[in-house]
C-alpha positions as CSV (number, residue, x, y, z in Angstrom):
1,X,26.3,-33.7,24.5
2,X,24.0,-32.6,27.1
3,X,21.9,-29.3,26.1
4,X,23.0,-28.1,29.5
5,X,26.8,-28.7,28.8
6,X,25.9,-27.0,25.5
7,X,24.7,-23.6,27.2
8,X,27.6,-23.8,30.0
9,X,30.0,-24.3,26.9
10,X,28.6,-21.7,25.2
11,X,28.3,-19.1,28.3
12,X,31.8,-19.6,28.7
13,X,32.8,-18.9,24.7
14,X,30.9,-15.4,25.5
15,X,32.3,-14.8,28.5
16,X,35.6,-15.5,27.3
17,X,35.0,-12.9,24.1
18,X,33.9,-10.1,26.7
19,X,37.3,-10.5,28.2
20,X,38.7,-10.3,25.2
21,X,37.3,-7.4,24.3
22,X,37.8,-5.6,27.3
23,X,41.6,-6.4,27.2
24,X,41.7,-5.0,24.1
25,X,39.5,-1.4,25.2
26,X,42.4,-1.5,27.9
27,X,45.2,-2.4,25.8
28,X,44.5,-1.9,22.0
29,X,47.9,-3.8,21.3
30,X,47.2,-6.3,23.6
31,X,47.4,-9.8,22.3
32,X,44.1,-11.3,22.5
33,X,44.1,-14.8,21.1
34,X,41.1,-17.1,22.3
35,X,41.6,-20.4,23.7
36,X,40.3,-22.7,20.9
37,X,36.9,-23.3,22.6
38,X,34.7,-22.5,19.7
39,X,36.7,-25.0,17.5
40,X,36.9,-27.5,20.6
41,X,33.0,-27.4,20.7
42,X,32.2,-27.7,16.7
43,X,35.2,-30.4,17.2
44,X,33.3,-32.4,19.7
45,X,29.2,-32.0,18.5
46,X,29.3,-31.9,14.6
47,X,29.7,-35.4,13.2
48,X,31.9,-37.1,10.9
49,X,30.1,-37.2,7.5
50,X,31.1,-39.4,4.7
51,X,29.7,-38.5,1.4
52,X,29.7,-41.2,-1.2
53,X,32.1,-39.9,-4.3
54,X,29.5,-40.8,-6.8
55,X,27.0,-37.9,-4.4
56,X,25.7,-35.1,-6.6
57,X,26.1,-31.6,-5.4
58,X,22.6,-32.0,-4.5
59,X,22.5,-35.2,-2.4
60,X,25.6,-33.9,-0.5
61,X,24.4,-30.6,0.4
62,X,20.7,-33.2,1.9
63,X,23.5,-35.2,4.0
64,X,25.2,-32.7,5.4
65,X,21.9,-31.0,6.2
66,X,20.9,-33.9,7.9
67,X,24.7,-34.4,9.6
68,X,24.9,-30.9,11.0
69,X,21.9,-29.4,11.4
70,X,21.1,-31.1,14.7
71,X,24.3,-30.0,16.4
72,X,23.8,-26.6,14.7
73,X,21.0,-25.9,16.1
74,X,21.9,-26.5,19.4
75,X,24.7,-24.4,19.5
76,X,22.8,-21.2,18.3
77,X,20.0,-22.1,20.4
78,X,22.6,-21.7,23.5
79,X,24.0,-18.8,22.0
80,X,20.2,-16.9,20.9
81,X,19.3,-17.9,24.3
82,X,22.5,-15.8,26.3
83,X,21.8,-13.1,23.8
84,X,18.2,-12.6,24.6
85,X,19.0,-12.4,28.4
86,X,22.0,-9.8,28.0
87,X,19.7,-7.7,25.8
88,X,16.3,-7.9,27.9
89,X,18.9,-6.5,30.4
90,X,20.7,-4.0,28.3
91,X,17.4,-3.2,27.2
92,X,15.8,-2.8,31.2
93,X,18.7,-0.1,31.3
94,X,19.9,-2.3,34.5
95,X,23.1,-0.8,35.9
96,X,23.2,-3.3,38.4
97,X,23.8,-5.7,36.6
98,X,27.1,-6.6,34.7
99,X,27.0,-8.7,31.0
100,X,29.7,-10.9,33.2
101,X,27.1,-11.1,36.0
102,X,24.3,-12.3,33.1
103,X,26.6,-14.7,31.8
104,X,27.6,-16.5,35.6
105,X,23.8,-16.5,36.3
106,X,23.2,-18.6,33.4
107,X,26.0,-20.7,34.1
108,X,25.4,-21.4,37.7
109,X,21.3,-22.1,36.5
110,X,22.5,-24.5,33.8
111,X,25.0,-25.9,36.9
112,X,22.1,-26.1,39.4
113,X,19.4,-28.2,37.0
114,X,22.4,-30.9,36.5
115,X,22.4,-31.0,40.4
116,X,19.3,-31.7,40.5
């Protein structure tokens, strides 16, 4: 997976979390439940891993290391990377400027490099 599908991917698991909590500001009873998309993106980026069964705790905890940390770090580089924007606006004191706003901006310059 693209690192630009990544960020959109992960724009959109934010953006769908600010919903959700502003449903629930609105409606503290409101039912809330997310659409799977953090599960859907861990389902599609982190790799089968076969572990041999003669492995000692050791040697499995290297593979999995090795299996997942790639795809890990993507992820929470997309996330870290959406945080820093909304908090370097938060932290501007920009009223202008909605989280939702921040988090469409990135999409739509994540959606424009692909273009290009």
């Amino acid at each position: 997976m693209e690192q630009r599908e990544i960020m959109q991917r992960g724009v959109g698991i934010l953006t769908e979390a600010l919903e959700m909590r502003r449903r629930l500001r609105e409606d503290p009873d409101a039912d809330v439940t997310g659409n799977g998309a953090v599960a859907k993106l861990l389902e599609e980026m982190l790799p089968q891993i076969q572990v041999p069964a003669d492995a000692s705790a050791r040697e499995v905890a290297v593979i999995v290391t090795e299996k997942l940390g790639p795809a890990i770090v993507q992820i929470a580089s997309a996330l870290t990377f959406a945080f820093v924007q909304l908090a370097e606006i938060h932290d501007e004191g920009r009223t202008d400027v909605s989280s939702a706003d921040v988090l469409r901006s990135i999409s739509l310059h994540y959606e424009t490099d692909a273009e290009r």
